[in-house]
C-alpha positions as CSV (number, residue, x, y, z in Angstrom):
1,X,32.3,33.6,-19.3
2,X,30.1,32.2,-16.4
3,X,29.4,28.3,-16.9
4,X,25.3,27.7,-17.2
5,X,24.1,24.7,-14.4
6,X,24.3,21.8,-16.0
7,X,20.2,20.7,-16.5
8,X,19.4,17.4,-14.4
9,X,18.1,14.6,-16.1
10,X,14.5,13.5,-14.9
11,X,14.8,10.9,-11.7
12,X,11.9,8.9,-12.0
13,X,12.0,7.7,-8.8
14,X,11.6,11.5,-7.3
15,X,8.9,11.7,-10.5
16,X,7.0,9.2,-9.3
17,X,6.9,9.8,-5.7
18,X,5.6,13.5,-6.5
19,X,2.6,12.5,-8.2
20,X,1.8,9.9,-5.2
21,X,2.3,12.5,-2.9
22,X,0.1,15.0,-4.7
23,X,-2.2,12.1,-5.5
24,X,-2.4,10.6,-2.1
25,X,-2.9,14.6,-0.8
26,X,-5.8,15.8,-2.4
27,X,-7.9,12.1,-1.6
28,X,-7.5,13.4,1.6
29,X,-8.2,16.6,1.5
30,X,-5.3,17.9,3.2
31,X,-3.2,20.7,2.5
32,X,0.6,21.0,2.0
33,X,0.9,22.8,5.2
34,X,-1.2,20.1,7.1
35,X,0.9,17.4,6.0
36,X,4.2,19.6,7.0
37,X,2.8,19.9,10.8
38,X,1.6,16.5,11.1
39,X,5.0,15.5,9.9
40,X,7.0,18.2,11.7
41,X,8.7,19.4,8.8
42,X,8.3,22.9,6.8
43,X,6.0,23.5,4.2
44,X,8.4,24.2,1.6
45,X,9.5,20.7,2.1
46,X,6.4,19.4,1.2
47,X,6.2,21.7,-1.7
48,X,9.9,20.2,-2.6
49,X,9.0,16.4,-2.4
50,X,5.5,17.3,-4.2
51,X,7.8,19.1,-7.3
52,X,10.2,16.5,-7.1
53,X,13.3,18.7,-6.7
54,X,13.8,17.2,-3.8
55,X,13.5,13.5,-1.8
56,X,12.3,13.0,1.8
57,X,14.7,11.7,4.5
58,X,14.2,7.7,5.1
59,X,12.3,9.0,7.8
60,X,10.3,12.1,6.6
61,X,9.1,8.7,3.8
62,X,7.9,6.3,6.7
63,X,6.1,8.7,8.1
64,X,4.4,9.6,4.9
65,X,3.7,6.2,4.3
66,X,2.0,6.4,8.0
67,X,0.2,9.6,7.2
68,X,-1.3,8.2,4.0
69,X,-1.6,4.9,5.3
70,X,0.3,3.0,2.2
71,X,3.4,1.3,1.9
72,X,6.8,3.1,1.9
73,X,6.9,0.2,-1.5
74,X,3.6,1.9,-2.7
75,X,4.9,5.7,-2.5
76,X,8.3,4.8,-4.7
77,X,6.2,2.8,-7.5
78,X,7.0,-0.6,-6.4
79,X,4.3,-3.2,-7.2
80,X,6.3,-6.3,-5.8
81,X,6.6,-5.8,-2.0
82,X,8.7,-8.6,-0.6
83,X,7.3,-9.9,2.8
84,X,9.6,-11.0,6.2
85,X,9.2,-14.3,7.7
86,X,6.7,-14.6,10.7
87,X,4.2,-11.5,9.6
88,X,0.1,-11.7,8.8
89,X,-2.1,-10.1,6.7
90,X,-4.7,-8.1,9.1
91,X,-7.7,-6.2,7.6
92,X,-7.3,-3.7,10.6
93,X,-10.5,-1.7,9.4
94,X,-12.8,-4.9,9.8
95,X,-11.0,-5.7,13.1
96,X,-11.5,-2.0,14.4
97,X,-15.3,-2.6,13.1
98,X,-15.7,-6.1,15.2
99,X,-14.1,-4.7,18.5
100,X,-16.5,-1.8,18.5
101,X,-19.5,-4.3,18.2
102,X,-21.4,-3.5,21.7
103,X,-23.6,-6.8,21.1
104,X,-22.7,-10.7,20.2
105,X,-25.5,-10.0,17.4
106,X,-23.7,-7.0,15.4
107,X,-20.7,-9.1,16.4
108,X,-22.3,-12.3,14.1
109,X,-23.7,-9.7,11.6
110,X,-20.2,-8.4,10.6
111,X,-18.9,-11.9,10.1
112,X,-22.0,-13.0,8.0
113,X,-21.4,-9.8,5.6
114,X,-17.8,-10.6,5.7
115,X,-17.8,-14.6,5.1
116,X,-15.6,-14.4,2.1
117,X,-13.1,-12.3,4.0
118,X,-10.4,-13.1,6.7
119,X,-9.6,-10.9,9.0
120,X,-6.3,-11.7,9.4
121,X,-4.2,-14.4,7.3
122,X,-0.6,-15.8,8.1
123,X,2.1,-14.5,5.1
124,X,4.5,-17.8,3.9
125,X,7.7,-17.2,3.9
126,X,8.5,-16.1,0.1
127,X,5.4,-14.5,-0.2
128,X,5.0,-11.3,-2.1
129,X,2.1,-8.8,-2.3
130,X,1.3,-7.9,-5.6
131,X,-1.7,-6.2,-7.5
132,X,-4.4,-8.5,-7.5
133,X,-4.5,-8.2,-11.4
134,X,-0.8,-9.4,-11.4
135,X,-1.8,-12.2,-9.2
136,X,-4.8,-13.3,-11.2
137,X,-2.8,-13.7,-14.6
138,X,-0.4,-15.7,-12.6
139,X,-2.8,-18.3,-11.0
140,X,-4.7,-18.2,-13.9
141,X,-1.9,-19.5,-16.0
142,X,-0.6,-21.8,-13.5
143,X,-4.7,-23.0,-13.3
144,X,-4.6,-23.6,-16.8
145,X,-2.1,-26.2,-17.0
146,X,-3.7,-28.3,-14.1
147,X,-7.5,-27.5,-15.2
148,X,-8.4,-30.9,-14.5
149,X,-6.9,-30.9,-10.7
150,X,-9.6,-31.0,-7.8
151,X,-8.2,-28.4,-6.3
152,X,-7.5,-25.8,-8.7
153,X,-10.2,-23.4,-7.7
154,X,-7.7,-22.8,-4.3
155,X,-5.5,-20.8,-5.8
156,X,-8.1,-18.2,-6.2
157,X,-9.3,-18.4,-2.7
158,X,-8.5,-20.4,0.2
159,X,-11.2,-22.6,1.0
160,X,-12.1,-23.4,5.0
């Protein structure tokens, strides 16, 4: 009598990272193939990681976090990402947008439509990015038991 394959239990990490990958794919439009050329892998690979029968290489997973532009944190489902010491916050779209400026005045204009909005920030040691809804309940409890401070309202938003 020939022994039947024992049937895998669900991995929810592989779970998840299949429906990012097949998520994060069609936003852009690309195919399975494109994604296996820019990545230098075969297509079947893709196809793989996209099932979730199988996990990319440590590698193959930064560079899909590249290609996507996310977080190797955001493609396996975490929503804490732990920051090192010494790093910034840089809105890299806004700073591509202000380096192309070709005059002081669409320079100034970018700024004024952006007032609210750093382009970079410094990262405190201990810091951790979260979803801003996460964040939000946080400060708003912390807010409510010092409603009465002065300076409340800056946990919301750094003020200049």
């Amino acid at each position: 009598m020939t022994e039947q394959p024992e049937e895998q239990a669900p991995r929810p990490l592989a779970t998840h990272l299949a429906a990012r990958l097949r998520e994060l794919r069609a936003r852009r439009g690309f195919t399975q193939d494109h994604v296996a050329k820019r990545l230098g892998v075969h297509e079947s690979a893709v196809s793989r990681w996209e099932s979730g029968s199988r996990f990319p290489t440590g590698e193959d997973l930064v560079a899909l976090a590249d290609l996507f532009e996310v977080s190797t944190d955001d493609l396996l489902g975490r929503t804490k990402q732990h920051t090192s010491t010494g790093v910034a916050l840089v809105d890299m779209r806004l700073l591509e947008k202000l380096a192309a400026a070709e005059t002081t005045e669409e320079f100034d204009r970018l700024i004024e439509e952006h007032a609210e909005q750093a382009v970079w920030l410094p990262v405190a040691e201990g810091s951790i990015l979260v979803p801003v809804a996460e964040a939000m309940r946080w400060t708003r409890k912390v807010a409510e038991k010092h409603k009465s401070s002065k300076n409340v309202d800056r946990l919301f938003r750094p003020r200049g």
